[in-house]
N, C-alpha and C positions, 0 to 999 in steps of 0.2 A: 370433404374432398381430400386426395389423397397428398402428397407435396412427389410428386413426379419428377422427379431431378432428372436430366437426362444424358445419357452416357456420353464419352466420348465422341463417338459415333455419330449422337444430334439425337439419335434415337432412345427412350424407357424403354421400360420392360411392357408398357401397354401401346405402344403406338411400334414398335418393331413390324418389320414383314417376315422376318426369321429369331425366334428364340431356341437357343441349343441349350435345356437342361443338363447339364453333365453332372453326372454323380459321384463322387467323390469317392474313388477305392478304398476299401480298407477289408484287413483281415477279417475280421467279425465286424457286423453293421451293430453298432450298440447305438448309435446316434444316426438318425438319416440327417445328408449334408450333400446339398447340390452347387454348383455354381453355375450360375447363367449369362451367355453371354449371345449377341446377335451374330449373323455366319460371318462376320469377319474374322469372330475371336476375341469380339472387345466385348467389355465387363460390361451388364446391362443390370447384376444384381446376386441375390445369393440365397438361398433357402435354408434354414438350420431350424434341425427339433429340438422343440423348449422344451422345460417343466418337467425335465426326466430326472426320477430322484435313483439313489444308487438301487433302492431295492427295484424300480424297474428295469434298471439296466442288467442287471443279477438273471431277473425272469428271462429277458432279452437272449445273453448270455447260456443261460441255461435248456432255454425250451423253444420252442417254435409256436408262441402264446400270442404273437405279434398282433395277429387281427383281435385278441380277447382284450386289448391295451387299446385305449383310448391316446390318440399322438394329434402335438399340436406342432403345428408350423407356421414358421414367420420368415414373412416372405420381405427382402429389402433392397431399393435399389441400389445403385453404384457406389451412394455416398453413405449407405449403410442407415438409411432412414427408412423405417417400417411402413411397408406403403399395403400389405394384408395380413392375416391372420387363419389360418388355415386349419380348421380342427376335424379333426375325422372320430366320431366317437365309437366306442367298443364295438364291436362286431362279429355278429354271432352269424350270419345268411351272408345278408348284402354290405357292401360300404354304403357311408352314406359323409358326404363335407360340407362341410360349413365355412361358409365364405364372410370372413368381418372385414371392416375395416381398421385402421389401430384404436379408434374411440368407441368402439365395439358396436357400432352401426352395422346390421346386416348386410351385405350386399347378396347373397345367395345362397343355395343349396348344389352339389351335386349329386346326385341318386342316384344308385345301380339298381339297374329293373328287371334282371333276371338273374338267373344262376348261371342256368346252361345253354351250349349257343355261343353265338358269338355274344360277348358283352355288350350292353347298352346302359349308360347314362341320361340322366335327365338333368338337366340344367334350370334352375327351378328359381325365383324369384317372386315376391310376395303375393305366394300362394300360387304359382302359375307358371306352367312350362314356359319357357322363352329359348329353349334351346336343345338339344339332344347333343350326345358322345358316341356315336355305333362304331366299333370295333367290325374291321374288316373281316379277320380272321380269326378261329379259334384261340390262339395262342392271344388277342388281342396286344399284336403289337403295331399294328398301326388304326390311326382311327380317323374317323370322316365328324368332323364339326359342322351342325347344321344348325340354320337359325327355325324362329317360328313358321316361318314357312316351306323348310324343309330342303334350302336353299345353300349348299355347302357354302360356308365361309373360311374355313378355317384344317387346317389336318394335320395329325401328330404320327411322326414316324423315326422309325428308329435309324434308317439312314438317309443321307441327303445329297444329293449329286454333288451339290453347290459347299459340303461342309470343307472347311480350311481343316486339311486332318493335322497338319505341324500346331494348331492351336489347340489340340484337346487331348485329354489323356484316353486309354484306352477302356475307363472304364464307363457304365452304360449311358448313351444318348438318348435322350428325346428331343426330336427339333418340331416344333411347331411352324408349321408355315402361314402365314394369313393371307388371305386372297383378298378381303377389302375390309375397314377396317369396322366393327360393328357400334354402334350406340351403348351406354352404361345403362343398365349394367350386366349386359351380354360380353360388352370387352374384357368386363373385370373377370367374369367367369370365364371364358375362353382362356384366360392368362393362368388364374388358378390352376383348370384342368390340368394343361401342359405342366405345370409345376408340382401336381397332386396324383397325377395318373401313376407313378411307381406305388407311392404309400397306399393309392386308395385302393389298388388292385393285383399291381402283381410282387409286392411283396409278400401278402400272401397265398400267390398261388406257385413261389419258387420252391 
């Protein structure tokens, strides 16, 4: 089990009804680095990629090799305790992420299942759909979270009526909204997604 501290707020990063990924400006992206916070603007947690040694950051730097790079991420809540593990490995077609927990217990998969088109994810746990990711739109910037039964739960979008803009910098949003709250370990994945959808997809397609 994860240790779920929970924000100011009373709310985690898995029991929220609003997570705003905000991504962390910077001149060159040599490191992805988000912070997370629910629509008030309180700190719910933080995402940083690990395991980068200089000669990756060099490639980074130098080429648009991003998807050919295997990226790990580690995701923490408020009090900076590692509550997942996010790995997306090398990528040649589709993404595809791996969902741990920090004692390296699986908790899922998420799969890209096509190329072209609007995007679609699979949400995958031992051995077995339990979820999808379909992208509205070509550009997939917004997306419809569905459970097994096909049942919207969940939707990630890049703006939000309700978002507090004096609390976030101007650089890129993702707010996940949740409509009701899902059973583990569809939550955990639902939480990744919104956390993994920049690295796992449109980083490389910028």
């Amino acid at each position: 089990m994860t240790s779920q501290h929970a924000a100011p707020s009373g709310h985690t990063l898995f029991d929220s009804p609003v997570v705003v990924v905000n991504q962390k400006g910077k001149l060159v992206e040599l490191t992805n680095e988000y912070r997370v916070f629910d629509g008030e603007g309180r700190v719910l947690g933080s995402v940083v990629q690990a395991g980068q040694s200089k000669a990756k950051k060099v490639v980074r730097f130098l080429t648009d090799a991003d998807q050919f790079l295997t990226h790990r991420l580690e995701v923490r809540d408020a009090h900076g305790a590692l509550q997942l593990v996010l790995t997306r490995p090398r990528k040649i077609v589709k993404s595809r992420m791996i969902v741990e927990r920090p004692d390296g217990a699986q908790v899922g998969e998420i799969v890209q299942q096509n190329v072209f088109g609007k995007i679609n994810f699979s949400m995958e746990a031992g051995g077995r759909q339990i979820g999808t990711l379909k992208a509205e739109n070509w550009r997939a910037w917004n997306f419809s979270i569905t459970d097994r039964s096909g049942t919207e739960v969940a939707r990630i979008t890049k703006k939000w009526a309700g978002l507090a803009k004096a609390a976030f910098t101007t650089a890129d949003n993702y707010v996940l909204e949740v409509h009701r709250q899902s059973e583990e370990p569809l939550r955990s994945l639902i939480v990744a997604t919104a956390l993994a959808v920049d690295t796992a997809l449109k980083q490389d397609t910028n």
